[in-house]
N, C-alpha and C positions, 0 to 999 in steps of 0.2 A: 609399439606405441611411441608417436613423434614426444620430443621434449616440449611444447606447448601442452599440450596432452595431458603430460605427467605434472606439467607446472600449474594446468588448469585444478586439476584431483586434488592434488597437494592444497592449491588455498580454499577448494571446496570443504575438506577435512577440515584445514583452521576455523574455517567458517560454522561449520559446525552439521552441514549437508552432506550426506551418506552418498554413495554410489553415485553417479550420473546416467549409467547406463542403465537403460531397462531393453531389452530384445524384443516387446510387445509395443514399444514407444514408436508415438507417430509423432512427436512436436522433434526436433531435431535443431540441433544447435550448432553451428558452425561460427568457425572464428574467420572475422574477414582476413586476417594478415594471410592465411595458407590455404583457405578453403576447407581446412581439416575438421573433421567430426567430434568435434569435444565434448559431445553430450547429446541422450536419447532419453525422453520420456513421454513419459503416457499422460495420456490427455483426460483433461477432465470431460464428464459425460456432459449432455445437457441435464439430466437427471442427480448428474452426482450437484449440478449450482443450485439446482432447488433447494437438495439437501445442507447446504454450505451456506446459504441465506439464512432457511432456518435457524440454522444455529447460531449466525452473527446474530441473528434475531434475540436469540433467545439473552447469548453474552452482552447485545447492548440494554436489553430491560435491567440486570443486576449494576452493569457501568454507569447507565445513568444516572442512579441513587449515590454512585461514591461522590463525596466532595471532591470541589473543582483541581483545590492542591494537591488532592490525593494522586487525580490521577493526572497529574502533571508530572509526578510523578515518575511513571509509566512512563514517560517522553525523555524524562531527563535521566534513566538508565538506558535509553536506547541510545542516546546521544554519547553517552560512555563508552556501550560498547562501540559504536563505529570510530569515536576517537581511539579505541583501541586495533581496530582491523582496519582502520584508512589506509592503509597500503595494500593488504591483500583485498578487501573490495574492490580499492581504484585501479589495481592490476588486473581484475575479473573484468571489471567494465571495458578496459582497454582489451583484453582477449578476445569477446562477445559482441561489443558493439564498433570495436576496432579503434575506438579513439585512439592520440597519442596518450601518455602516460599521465601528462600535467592535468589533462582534460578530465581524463576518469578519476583520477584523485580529487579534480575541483571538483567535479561533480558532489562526488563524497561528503567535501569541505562544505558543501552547500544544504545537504542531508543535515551535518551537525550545526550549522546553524541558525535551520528552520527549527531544531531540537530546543535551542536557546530561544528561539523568538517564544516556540509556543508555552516553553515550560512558564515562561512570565506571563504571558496571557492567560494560564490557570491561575492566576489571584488578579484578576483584572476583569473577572466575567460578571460586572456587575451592570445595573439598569439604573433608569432613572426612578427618583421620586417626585411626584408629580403632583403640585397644588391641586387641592380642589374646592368648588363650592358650596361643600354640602360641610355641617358640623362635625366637629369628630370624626371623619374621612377624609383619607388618603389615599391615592390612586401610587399604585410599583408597578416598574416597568421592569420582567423577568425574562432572561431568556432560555429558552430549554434545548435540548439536543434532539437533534433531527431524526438519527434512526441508526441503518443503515444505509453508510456511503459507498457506493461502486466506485473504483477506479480502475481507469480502462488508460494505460501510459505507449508510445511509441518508442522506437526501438531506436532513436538516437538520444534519446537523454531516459534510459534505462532505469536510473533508482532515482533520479531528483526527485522526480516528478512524484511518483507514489507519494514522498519523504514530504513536498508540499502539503499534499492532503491530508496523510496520514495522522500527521503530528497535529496538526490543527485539529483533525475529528477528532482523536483519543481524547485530547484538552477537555474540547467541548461535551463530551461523554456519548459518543458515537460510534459503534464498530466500522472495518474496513473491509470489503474483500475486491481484492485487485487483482486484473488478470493484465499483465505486463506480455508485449509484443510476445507474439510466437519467436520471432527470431533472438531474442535475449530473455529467453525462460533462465539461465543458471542464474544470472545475478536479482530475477524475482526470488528462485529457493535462496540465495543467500541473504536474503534483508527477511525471505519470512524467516530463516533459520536464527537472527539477531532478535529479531521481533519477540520469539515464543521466546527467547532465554530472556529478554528483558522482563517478558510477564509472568515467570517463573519467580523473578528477584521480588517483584510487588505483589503479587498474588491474585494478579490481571485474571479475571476470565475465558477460559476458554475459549477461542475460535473468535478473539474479539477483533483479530490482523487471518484472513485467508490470502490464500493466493488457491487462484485459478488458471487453467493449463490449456491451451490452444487456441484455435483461430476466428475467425470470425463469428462462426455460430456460437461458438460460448460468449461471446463478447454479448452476442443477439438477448441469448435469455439470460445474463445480467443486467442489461439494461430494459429487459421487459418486463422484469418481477417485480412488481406492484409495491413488495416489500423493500427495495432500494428507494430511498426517499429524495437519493440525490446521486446523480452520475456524475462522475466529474472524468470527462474525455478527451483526452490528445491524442492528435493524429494527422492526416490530412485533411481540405475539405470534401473530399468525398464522403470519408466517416462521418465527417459533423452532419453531413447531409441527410445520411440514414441512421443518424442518434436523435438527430433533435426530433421527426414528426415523431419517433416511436414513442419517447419520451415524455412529449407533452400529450399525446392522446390519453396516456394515464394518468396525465396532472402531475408529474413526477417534475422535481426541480432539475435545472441543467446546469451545468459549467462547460466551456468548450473551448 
């Protein structure tokens, strides 16, 4: 085993993600600096995203009833721990997606400070009230949370991107399920591996943060499931290409 290798496992451990290697794994992870194989795993089914909606499903009807601070919550122990592993996540990214060092750490740097934006937008989610001409009525203007959000990120900015959505939907009381590049799967186990111990600390829901595993077809039936109320997808414009009709023929919201 080269020492990239051993230095990969090592901050996976920290991280808090078990093995890399599966011997049945088709998604395959290589680091650009040696071409070396620093990680094999198994692909999610199209069958097992069905199963994994459902259950965002099921975790965002309980999240949406929590108050807005509560689960702001949630955002603002996530943002802890990555102030705590900023080095070994932005050493991951640099391994995975090859950045230099400063770049995977900004990255990072940038995760926690979406954390910060959104933790304050959870006492911020308020509407208007609104004159009316009728006696004794008042029109409010409320807003509610969306659903489940897909996020579908590309393999040069590996955890920002999730970390945009992410933080934003949990605020707004939203599950996630994200399926990050095939080619930078370790550093999606390591944000979902922060994610679950953050929702551990607050008493988050279940399955309220997934990650989903391989390539384009899984990509296909998360952005076709009826039950995603919003995709939010980076990539090339070829992607945007075959995201947006599938999209809107189900009335499903887009970001691109």
């Amino acid at each position: 085993m080269s020492q990239l290798v051993e230095r990969t496992h090592e901050i996976l451990r920290r991280l808090g993600v078990g093995d890399p290697f599966d011997a049945d794994g088709t998604v395959v992870a290589r680091s650009p600096i040696d071409g070396a194989e620093i990680g094999r795993l198994r692909a999610t089914s199209r069958a097992d995203v069905a199963a994994i909606v459902g259950q965002a499903q099921t975790a965002f009807e309980a999240w949406r009833t929590v108050p807005a601070p509560t689960r702001g919550q949630l955002v603002r122990e996530l943002g802890q721990l990555l102030r705590e592993h900023k080095e070994d996540l932005g050493a991951l990214v640099s391994i995975e997606a090859g950045k230099i060092t400063s770049e995977g750490l900004g990255e990072v740097q940038e995760m926690i400070d979406i954390c910060d934006l959104a933790v304050g937008q959870s006492r911020q989610l308020f509407g208007l009230t609104i004159a009316s001409e009728r006696p004794g009525h008042r029109m409010m203007e409320q807003w509610h949370p969306l659903g489940v959000v897909g996020v579908i990120s590309a393999f040069n900015c590996p955890v920002a991107v999730w970390s945009w959505n992410a933080a934003l939907a949990f605020v707004c009381g939203d599950a996630v399920v994200w399926k990050p590049s095939d080619k930078t799967p370790l550093t999606g186990l390591a944000c979902q591996s922060l994610m679950t111990q953050a929702a551990e600390r607050v008493g988050a829901p279940e399955q309220l943060s997934a990650l989903l595993l391989g390539g384009a077809d899984i990509g296909e039936a998360l952005v076709d499931d009826p039950r995603v109320a919003l995709v939010s997808a980076t990539g090339s414009a070829r992607m945007g290409r075959a995201v947006a009709p599938r999209v809107a023929a189900r009335l499903g919201r887009l970001l691109l």
